[in-house]
C-alpha positions as CSV (number, residue, x, y, z in Angstrom):
1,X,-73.8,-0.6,4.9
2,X,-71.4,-3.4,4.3
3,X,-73.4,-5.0,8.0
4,X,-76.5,-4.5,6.5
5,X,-75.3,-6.6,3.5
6,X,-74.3,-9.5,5.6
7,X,-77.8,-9.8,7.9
8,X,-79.3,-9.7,4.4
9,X,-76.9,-12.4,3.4
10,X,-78.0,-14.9,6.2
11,X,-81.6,-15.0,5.4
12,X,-81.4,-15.5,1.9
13,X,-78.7,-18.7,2.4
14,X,-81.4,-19.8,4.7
15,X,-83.8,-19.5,1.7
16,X,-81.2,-20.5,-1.1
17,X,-83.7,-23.8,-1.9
18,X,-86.3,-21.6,-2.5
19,X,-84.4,-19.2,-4.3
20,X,-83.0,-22.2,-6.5
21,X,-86.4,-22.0,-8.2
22,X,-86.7,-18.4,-8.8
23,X,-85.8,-17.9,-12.3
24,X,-85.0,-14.2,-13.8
25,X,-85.2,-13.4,-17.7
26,X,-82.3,-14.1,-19.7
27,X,-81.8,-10.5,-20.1
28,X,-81.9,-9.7,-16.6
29,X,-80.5,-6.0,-16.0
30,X,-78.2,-6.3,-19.2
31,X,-78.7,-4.9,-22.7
32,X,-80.1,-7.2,-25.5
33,X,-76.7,-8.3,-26.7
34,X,-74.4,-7.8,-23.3
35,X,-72.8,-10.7,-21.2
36,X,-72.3,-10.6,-17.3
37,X,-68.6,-10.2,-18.1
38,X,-68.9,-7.0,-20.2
39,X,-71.1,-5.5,-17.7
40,X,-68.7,-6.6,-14.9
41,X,-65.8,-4.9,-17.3
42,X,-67.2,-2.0,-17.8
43,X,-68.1,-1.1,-14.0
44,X,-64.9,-2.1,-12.8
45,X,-63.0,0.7,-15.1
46,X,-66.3,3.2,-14.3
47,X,-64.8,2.5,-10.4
48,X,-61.3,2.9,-11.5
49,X,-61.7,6.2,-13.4
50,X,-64.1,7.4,-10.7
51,X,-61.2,7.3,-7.9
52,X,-58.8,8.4,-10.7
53,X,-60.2,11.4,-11.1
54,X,-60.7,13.4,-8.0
55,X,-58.6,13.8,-5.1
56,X,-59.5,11.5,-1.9
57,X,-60.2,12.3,1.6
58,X,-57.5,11.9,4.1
59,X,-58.7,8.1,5.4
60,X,-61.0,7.6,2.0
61,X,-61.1,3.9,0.4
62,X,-61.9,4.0,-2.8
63,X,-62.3,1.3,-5.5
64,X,-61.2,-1.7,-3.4
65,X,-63.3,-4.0,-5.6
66,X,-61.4,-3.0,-8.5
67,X,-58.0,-3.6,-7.3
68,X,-58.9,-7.3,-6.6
69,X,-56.9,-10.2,-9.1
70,X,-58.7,-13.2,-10.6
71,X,-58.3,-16.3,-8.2
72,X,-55.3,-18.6,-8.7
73,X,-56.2,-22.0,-7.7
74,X,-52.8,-23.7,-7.5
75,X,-51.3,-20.6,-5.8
76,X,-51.4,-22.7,-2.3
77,X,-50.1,-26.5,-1.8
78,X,-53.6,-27.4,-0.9
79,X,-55.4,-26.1,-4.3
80,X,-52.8,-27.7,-6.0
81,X,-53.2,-31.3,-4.9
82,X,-57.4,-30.5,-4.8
83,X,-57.2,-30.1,-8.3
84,X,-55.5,-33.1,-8.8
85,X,-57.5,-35.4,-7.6
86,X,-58.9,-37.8,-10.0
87,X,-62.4,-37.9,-9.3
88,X,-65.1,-41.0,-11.2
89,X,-67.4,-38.5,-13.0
90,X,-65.5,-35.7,-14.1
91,X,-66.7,-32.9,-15.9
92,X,-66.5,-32.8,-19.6
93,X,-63.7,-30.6,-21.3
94,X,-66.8,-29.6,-23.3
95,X,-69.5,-27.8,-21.2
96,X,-72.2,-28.4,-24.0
97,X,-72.2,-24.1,-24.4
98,X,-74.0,-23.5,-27.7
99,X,-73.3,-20.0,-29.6
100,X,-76.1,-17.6,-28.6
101,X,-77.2,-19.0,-25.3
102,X,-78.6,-16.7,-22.3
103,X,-77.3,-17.1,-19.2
104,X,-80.1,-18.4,-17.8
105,X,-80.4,-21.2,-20.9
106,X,-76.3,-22.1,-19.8
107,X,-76.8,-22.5,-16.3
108,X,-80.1,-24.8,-17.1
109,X,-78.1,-26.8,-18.8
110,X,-75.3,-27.4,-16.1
111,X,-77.6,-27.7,-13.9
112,X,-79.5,-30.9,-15.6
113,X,-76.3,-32.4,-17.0
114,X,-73.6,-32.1,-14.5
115,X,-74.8,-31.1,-11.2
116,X,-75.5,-33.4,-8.6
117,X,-74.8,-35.7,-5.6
118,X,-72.6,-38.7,-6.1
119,X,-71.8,-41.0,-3.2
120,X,-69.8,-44.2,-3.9
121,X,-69.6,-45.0,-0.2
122,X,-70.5,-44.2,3.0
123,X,-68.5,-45.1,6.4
124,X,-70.5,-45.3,9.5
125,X,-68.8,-44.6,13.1
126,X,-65.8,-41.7,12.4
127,X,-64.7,-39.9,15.2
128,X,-62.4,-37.4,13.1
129,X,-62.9,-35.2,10.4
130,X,-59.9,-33.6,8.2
131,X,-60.6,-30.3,6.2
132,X,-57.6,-30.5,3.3
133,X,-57.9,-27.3,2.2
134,X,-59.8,-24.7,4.8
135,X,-61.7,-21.7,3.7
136,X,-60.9,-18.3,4.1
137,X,-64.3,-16.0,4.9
138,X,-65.1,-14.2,1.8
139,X,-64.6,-10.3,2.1
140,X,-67.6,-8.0,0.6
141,X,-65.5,-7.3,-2.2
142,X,-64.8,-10.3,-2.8
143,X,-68.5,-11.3,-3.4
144,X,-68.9,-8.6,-6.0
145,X,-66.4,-9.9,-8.1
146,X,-66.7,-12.3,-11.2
147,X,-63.1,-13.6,-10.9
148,X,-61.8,-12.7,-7.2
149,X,-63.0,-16.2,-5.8
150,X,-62.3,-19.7,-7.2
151,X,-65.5,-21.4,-5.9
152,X,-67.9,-18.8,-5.1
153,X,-70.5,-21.9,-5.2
154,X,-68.5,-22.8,-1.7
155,X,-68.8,-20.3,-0.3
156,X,-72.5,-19.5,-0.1
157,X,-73.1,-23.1,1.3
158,X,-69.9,-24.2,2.5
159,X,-68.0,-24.2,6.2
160,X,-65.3,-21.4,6.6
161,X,-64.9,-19.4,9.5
162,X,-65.3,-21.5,13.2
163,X,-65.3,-24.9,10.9
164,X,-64.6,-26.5,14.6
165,X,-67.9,-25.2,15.7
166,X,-69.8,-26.6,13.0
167,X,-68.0,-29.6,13.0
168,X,-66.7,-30.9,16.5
169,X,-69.4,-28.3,18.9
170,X,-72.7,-29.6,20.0
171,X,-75.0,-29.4,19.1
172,X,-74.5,-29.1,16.0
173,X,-70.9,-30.6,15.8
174,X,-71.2,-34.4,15.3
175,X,-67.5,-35.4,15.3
176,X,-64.7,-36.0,18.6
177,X,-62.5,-33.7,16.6
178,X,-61.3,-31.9,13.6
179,X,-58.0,-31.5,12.3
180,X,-56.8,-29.0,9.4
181,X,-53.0,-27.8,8.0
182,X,-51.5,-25.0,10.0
183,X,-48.3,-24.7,8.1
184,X,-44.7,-25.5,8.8
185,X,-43.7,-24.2,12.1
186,X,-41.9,-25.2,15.3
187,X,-42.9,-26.5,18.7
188,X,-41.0,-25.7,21.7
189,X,-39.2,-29.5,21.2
190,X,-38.5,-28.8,17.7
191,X,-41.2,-31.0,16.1
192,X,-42.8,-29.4,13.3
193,X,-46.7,-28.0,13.7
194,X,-47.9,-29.9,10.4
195,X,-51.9,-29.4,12.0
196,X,-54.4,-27.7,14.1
197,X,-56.7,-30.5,15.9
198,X,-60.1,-28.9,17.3
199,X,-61.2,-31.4,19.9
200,X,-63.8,-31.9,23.0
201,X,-62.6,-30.9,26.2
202,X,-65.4,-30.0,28.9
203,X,-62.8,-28.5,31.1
204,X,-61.4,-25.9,28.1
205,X,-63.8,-23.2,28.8
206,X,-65.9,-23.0,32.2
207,X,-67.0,-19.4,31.5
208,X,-67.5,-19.5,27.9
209,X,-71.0,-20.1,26.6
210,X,-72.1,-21.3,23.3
211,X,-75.8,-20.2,21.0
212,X,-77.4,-22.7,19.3
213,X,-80.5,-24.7,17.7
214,X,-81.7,-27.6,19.7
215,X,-85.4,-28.4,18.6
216,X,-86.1,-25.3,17.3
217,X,-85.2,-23.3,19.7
218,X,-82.0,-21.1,20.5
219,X,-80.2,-22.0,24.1
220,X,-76.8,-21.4,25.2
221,X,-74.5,-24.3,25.9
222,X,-71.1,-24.9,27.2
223,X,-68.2,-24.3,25.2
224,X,-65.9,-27.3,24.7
225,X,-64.1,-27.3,21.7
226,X,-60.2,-26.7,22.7
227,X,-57.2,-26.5,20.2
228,X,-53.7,-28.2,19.8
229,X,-50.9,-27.8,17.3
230,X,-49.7,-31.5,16.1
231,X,-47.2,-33.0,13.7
232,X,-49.2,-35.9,12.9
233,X,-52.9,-36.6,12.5
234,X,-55.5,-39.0,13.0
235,X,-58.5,-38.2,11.4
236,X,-58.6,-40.9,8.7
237,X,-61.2,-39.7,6.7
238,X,-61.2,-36.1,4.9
239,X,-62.4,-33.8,1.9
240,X,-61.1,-30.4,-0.4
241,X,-63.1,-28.5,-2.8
242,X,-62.1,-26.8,-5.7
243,X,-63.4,-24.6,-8.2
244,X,-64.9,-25.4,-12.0
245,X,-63.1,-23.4,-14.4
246,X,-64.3,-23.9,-18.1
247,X,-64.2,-21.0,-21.3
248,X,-67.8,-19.9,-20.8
249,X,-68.9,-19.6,-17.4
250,X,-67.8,-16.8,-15.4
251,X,-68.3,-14.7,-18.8
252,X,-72.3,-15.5,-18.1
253,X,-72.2,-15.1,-14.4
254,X,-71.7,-18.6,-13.7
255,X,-69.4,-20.6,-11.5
256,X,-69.1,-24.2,-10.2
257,X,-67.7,-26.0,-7.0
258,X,-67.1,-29.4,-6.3
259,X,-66.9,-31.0,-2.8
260,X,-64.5,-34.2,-2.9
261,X,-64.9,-36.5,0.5
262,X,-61.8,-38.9,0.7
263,X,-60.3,-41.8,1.9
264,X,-56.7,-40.2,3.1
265,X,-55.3,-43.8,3.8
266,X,-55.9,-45.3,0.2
267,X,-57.1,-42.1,-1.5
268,X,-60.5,-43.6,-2.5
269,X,-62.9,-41.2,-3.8
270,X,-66.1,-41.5,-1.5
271,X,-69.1,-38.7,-2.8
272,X,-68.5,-36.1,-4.7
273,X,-70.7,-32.8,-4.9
274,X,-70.9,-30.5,-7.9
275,X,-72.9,-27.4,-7.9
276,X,-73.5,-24.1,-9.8
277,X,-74.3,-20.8,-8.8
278,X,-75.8,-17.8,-10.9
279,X,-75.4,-14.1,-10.5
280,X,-75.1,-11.1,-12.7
281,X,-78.3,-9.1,-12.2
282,X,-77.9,-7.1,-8.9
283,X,-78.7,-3.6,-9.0
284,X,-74.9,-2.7,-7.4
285,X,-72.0,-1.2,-9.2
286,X,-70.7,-4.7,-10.9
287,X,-74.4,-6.3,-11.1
288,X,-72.3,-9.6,-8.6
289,X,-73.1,-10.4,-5.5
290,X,-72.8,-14.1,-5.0
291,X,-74.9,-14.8,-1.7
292,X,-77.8,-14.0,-3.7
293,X,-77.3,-15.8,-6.9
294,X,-79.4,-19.0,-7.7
295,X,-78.1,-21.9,-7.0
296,X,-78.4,-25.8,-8.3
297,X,-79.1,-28.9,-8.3
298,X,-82.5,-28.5,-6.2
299,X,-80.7,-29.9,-3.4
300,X,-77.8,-27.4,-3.3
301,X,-79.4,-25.4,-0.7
302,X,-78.5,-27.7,1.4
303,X,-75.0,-26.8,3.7
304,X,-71.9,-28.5,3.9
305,X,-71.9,-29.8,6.7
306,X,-75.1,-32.1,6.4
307,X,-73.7,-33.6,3.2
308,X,-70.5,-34.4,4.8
309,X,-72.5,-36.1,7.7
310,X,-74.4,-38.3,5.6
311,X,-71.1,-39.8,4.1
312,X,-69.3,-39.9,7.0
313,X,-71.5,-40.6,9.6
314,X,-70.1,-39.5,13.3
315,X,-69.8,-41.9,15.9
316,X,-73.1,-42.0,17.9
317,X,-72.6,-40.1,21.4
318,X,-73.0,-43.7,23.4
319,X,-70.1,-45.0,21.6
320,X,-67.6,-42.1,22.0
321,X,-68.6,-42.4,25.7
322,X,-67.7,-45.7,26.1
323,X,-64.4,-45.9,24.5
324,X,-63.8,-42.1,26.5
């Protein structure tokens, strides 16, 4: 079931821009007078009585999406400082929500007045890339639930699981290497393990092949990404994301994301990426499932990856040749 979900999944993010301008009725799947949130309320505690009240196989799971907690963004060291960085065009403390809107009249509204591109600066020639706060792959239950993720909107279009093969692979990896916090720890010397740096090495896996898109068309490749622990890093240039969290929002099946590319030597705000993403009319127990919701500005469909690229442009192949 839960498979079937996923391969379902991956075609509609491949037709998320499409999607984007799909509208359904205000109403959607809801009574006249009832928000995404009271829906989402009143399914969780249908799922909690439900398991409550008979006795459950030996083995049986059972209500898993109700035993999930809102997101805490500043739970880890890396939400914390993401959601203190001081960005040009910050959101307002007042969304522009009016009494009496629909969902669908909301997330119009954030879509036209605070969604968007915004590059300040672009640097050509980078060789590294660091991810300041890494994703962790969404679980099924996860995507059924209003609260349980901080940036849903990241998810859909954003780079979690194998970020080094998106990122340093060919290819479709641009960059020499990618770097990303792996925690206090030791190394044999004593050093502490501060990162993980993904980088090109032809020699790392002779019997390892690799799928992917060149001109159209699915080959296999070699596999060359390999991986070190390091106390330092090198990668000058980086980005976090972090989630939008205003009164209104999730209560109308509505959340927002922002992608921040910086400058990690003088902390320089480069692009920033704001987006917004709609659910609340699925025909499943909550009526969430955010790989399916509509998503803004028009160019939204368009992955993480790609925007990253076009603000920090890789070094061309000739170039990291010549200095290898």
């Amino acid at each position: 079931m839960k498979q079937n979900r996923r391969m379902l999944s991956l075609f509609v993010i491949a037709g998320l821009l499409s999607l984007a301008l799909i509208a359904p009725t205000g109403a959607g799947l809801f009574g006249k007078d009832e928000t995404v949130g009271e829906r989402f309320r009143k399914a969780i505690e249908k799922i909690k009585q439900s398991c409550e009240s008979r006795k459950l196989a030996r083995g049986e799971v059972c209500g898993e999406v109700a035993k999930l907690k809102p997101a805490d963004p500043l739970a880890t060291e890396e939400g914390r400082f993401a959601h203190s960085i001081k960005i040009p065009n910050p959101v307002p403390e007042d969304s522009g929500y009016k009494p009496g809107m629909t969902s669908q009249e909301y997330f119009e509204h954030l879509c036209k007045s605070e969604a968007g591109e915004f590059i300040y600066k672009t640097v050509e020639n980078v060789e590294g890339l660091y991810i300041m706060r890494p994703r962790q792959e969404a679980t099924d239950w996860e995507l059924e639930h209003l609260y349980a993720l901080e940036d849903p909107y990241g998810q859909v279009l954003g780079v979690g699981r194998l970020a080094q093969d998106t990122y340093v692979q060919p290819a479709m990896g641009k960059y020499q290497f990618l770097e990303m916090p792996a925690g206090l720890t030791s190394q044999g010397d004593g050093r502490p393990v501060r990162y993980k740096r993904y980088f090109r090495d032809k020699h790392a896996h002779t019997d390892r092949q690799y799928q992917t898109a060149i001109n159209g068309r699915f080959v296999l490749t070699p596999y060359i990404v390999a991986e070190a622990e390091v106390s330092a890093r090198e990668s000058r240039y980086g980005y976090a994301w972090r989630g939008i969290k205003r009164p209104h929002d999730r209560e109308l099946g509505i959340v927002g994301g922002e992608l921040i590319v910086l400058d990690l030597q003088t902390n320089e705000v480069l692009a920033v990426r704001r987006g917004y993403l709609r659910s609340g009319w699925m025909k499943n127990l909550t009526g969430i499932w955010w790989l399916t919701g509509r998503v803004c500005p028009n160019m939204g469909g368009k992955r993480e990856h790609l925007f990253i690229n076009e603000i920090l442009k890789p070094v061309t192949e000739s170039a990291a040749g010549e200095e290898n």
